[in-house]
C-alpha positions in Angstrom: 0.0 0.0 0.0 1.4 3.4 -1.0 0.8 6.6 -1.5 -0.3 6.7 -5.0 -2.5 4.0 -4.3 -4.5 5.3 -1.4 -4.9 9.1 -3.6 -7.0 6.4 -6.0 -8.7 5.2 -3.7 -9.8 8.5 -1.8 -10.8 9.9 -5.7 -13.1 7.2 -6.3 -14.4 7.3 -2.6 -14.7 10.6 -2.8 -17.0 11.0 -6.0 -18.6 7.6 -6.0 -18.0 7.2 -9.4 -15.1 5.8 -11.3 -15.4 7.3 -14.8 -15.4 10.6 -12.7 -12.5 9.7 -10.2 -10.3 8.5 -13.4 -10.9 12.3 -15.0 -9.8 13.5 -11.9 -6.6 11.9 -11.8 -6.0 12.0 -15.8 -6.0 8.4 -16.0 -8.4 6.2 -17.9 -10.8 4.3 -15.8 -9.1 0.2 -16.2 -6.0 1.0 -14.5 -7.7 2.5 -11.8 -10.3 0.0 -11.4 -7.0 -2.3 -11.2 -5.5 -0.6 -8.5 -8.4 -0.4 -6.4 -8.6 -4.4 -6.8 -5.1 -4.8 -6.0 -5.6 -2.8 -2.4 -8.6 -4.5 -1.3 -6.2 -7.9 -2.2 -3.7 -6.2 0.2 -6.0 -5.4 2.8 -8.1 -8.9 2.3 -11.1 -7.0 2.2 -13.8 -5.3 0.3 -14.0 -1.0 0.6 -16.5 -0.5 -2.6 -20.1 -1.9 -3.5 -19.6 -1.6 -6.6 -23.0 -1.7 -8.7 -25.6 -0.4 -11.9 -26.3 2.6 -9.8 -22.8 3.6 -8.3 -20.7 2.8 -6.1 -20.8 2.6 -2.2 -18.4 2.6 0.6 -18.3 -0.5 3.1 -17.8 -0.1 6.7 -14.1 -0.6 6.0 -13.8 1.5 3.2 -15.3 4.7 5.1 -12.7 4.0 7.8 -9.7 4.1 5.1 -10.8 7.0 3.7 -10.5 9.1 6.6 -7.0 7.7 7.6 -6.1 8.4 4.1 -6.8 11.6 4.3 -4.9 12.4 6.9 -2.0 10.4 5.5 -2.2 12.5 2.8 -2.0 15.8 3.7 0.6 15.0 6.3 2.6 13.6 3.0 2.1 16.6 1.3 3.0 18.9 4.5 5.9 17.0 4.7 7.0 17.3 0.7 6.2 21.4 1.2 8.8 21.6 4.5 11.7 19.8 1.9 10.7 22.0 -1.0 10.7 25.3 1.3 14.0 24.1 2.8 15.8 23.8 -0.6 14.3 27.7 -1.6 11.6 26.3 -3.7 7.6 26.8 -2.9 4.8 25.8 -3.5 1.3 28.4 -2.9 -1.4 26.1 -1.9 -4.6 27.6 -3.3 -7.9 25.5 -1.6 -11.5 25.5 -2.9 -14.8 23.8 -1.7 -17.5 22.2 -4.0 -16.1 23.2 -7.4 -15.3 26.6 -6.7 -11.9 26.6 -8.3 -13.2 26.1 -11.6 -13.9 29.7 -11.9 -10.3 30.1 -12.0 -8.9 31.0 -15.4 -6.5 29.0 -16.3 -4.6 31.8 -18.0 -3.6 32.5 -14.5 -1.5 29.2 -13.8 0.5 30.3 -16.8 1.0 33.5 -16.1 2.3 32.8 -12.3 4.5 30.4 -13.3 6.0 32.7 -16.0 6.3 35.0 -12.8 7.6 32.9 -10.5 9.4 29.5 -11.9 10.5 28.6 -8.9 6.7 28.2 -7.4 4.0 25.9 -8.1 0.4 25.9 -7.7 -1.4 22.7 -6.4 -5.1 23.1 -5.9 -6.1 21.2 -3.0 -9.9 20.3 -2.6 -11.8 20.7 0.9 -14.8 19.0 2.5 -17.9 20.9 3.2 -16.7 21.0 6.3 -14.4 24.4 6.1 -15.9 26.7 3.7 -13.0 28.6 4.8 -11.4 26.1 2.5 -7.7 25.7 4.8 -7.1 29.8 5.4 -8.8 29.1 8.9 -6.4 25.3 9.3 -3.3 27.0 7.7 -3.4 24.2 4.9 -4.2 26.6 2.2 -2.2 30.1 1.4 -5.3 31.1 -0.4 -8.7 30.1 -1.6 -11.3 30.2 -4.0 -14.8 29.3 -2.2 -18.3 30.2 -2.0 -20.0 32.3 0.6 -21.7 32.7 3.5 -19.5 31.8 6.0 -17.6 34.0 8.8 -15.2 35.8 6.8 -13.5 37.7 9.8 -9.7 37.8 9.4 -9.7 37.2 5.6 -10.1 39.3 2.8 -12.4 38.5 -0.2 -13.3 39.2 -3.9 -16.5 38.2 -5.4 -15.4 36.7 -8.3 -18.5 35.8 -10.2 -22.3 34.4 -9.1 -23.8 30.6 -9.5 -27.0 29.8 -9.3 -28.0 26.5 -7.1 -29.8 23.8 -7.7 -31.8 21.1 -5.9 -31.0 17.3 -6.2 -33.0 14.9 -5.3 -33.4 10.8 -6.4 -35.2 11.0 -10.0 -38.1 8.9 -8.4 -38.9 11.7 -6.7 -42.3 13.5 -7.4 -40.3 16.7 -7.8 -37.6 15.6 -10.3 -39.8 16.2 -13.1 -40.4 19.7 -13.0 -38.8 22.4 -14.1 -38.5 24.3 -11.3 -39.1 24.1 -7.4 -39.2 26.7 -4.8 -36.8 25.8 -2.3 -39.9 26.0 0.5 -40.6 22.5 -0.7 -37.5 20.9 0.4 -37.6 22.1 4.0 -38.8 19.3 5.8 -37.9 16.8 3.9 -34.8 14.2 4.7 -31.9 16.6 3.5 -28.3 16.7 3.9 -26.9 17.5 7.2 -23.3 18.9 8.0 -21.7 18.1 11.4 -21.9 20.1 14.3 -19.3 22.6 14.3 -19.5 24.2 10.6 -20.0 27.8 10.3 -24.0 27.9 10.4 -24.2 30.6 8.0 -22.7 28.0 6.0 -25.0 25.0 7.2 -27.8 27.7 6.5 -27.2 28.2 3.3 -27.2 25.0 1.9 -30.3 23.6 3.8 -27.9 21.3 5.7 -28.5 21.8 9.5 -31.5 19.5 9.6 -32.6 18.1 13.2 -30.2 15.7 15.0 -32.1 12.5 13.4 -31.2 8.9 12.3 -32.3 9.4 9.2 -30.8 12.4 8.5 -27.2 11.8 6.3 -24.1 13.8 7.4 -22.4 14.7 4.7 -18.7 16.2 4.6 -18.1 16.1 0.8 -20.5 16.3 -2.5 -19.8 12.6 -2.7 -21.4 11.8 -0.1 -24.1 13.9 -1.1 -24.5 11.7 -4.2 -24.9 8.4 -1.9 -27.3 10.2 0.3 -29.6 10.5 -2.6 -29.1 7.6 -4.3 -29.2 5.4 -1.2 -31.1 7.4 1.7 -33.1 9.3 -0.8 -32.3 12.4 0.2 -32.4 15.6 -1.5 -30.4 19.2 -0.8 -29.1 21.9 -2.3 -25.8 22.2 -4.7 -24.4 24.6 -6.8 -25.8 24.4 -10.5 -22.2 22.9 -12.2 -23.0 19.8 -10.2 -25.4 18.6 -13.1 -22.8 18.8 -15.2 -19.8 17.4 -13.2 -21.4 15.2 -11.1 -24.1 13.6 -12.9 -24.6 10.0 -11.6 -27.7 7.6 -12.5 -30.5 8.2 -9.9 -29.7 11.4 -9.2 -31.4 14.4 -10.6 -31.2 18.0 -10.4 -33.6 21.0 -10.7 -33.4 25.2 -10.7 -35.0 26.4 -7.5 -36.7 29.5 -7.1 -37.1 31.3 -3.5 -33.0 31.2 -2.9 -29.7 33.1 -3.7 -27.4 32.9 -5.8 -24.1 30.8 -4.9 -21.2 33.5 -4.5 -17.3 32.4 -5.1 -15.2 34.9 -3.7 -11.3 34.6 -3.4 -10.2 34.9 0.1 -7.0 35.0 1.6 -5.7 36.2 4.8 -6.3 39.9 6.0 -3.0 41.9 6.2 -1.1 39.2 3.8 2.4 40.1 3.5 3.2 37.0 1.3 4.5 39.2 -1.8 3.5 35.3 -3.5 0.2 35.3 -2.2 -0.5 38.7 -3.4 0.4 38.6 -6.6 -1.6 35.1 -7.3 -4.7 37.1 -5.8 -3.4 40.1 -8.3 -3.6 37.6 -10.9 -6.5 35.3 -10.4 -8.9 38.4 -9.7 -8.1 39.6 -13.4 -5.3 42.9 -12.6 -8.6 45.2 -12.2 -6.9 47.0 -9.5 -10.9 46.7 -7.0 -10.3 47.5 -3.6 -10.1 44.4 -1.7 -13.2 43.9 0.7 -15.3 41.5 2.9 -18.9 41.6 1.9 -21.1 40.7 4.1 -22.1 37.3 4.9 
């Protein structure tokens, strides 16, 4: 078992979806279906249901994927500490639920053109932190989605999405073309655990009472299985149709509810001279006063 092999694993684990967790990694989907046989072999035991409608975690798999994790990151705190020693860097921008793709890519060219000697690596949150690692230290930057506390960072609103409701496509409601968010409150829906920012939890309809059949959720993977095998429904941001579209799962424009925001955010008083120019960068050069909108 190495390193490689458990960042497969947490992909597909992580999206429920190996088609999905190959694009991630840039890989076409046998290999990775190999390697994930290869580590149950190792560990002599199953972590996926794999079937028709998706794929599942066992009891085992759901406790390797949060070891993972954290094997992980320590990996990659570790490789940062020998890079910074040897004058290298790398700025570590994080994002939560598919905010980063409003980056332009433009800018990852332009930085490096800047700064050879630095390297970007994108590093994808949990629901959890909407603060998306300024709050842990594990990001230098971020591109997220508000409301959450914003005190001690600085943000740019960097463009509007709308969201969207998704709910299992035997659902009553998955044939319309449009709901009013009023008709998902009291209904099974995602719930975050205690401790995230409740204007986040808010937001996305996720601080639902304390009950058994209410699923936590900590990642828009989980999300997925919530619908697909709790038949749950929730709110996500509109470019999960198109990125996360899974059999069984549907998703519909709601009415009665705003607009997603992604903002950049970064620490307030940044002196990083890196850090600055990437938020330079990324927020397109137009010289706007930075600011913290209200949440």
């Amino acid at each position: 078992m190495d390193l490689r092999q458990l960042g497969y694993f947490v992909a597909v684990a992580e999206e429920l979806h190996f088609g999905r967790a190959a694009a991630r990694l840039h890989m076409s989907q046998p290999p990775l279906s190999r390697r994930i046989r290869e580590l149950e072999a190792e560990l002599d035991c199953r972590l996926l249901e794999r079937s028709p409608r998706g794929v599942r975690l066992t009891d085992s798999g759901a406790l390797l994927l949060d070891e993972a994790r954290e094997l992980l990151e320590r990996a990659e705190r570790l490789k940062e500490k020998v890079r910074r020693s040897s004058g290298q860097r790398t700025l570590v921008v994080g994002t939560v639920a598919g905010a980063g793709a409003a980056l332009d890519p433009a800018v990852r060219e332009e930085f490096r053109q800047r700064h050879p000697r630095a390297t970007v690596r994108l590093r994808e949150c949990g629901l959890t932190d909407p603060s998306a690692g300024l709050r842990t230290g594990q990001a230098d930057v971020a591109v997220t989605r508000l409301p959450f506390d914003t005190t001690g960072l600085d943000v740019r609103v960097l463009r509007e999405e709308p969201v969207v409701a998704a709910l299992p496509s035997g659902d009553p409601l998955a044939g319309t073309d449009l709901i009013d968010v009023a008709a998902l409150r009291g209904r099974t829906t995602f719930r975050l655990p205690p401790g995230t920012d409740p204007l986040w939890r808010d937001f996305w309809l996720a601080n639902g009472p304390d009950v058994a059949d209410a699923p936590v959720v900590t990642t828009v993977g989980e999300c997925l299985h919530a619908i697909v095998w709790q038949s749950a429904a929730g709110l996500l941001p509109a470019a999960a149709a198109h990125h996360h579209a899974l059999p069984g799962v549907s998703f519909v424009p709601v009415t009665g509810h705003g607009p997603s925001r992604v903002v950049l955010a970064w620490r307030a008083g940044e002196r990083d001279g890196l850090v600055r120019d990437f938020v330079d960068l990324a927020y397109g050069g137009t010289g706007a006063e930075h600011r913290s909108p209200e949440s």
